[in-house]
N, C-alpha and C positions, 0 to 999 in steps of 0.2 A: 840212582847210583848203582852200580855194579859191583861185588866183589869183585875180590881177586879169588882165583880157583881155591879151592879147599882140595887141601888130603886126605885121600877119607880111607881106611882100611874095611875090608872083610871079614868079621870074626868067626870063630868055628862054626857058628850057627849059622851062616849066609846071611847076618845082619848088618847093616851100615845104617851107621847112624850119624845124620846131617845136623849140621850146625843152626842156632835157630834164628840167628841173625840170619841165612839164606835161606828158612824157610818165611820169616817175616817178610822178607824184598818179595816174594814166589805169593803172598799173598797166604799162605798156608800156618798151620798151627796142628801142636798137637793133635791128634785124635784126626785131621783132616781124609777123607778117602781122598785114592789117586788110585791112576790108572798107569802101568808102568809098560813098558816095549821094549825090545830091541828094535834100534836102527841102522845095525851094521857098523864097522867098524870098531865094535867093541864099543859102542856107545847103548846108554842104557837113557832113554827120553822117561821122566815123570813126569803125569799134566795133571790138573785136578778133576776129578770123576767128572763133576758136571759138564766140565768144558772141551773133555774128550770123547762125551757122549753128544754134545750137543753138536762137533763137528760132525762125528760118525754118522749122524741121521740129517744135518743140513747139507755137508759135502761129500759125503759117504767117504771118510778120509782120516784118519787121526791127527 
C-alpha cells in the first residue's frame, strides 16, 4: 500500500520529522541509519545505509 504524500515542515534546526506509519511501509524504525542525497529538483532521496552502500559497490550508483 502506498501513502498519500505527507506535509512535513523544516524546523529552526534543519529537522524534519517523518511520520512512522511511512517509515514502517520504508521498512525502517527509529534509530534506523540512512544515507540521504540530493536528486535535483529539490528532491531530497532517503535509502537505508546498507542498501545504498550495497548499490554503491555492486552498480557503482546510489
Amino acid at each position: 500500500m502506498i501513502r498519500e504524500p505527507a506535509e512535513l515542515r523544516i524546523d529552526e534546526s534543519g529537522r524534519v520529522e517523518l511520520p512512522l506509519g511511512l517509515l514502517a511501509e520504508a521498512g525502517l524504525s527509529p534509530g534506523s541509519a540512512l544515507i540521504v542525497f540530493s536528486d535535483g529538483d529539490g528532491r531530497l532521496v532517503l535509502r537505508r545505509k546498507e542498501d545504498a552502500l550495497r548499490d554503491l559497490l555492486e552498480k557503482g550508483t546510489l
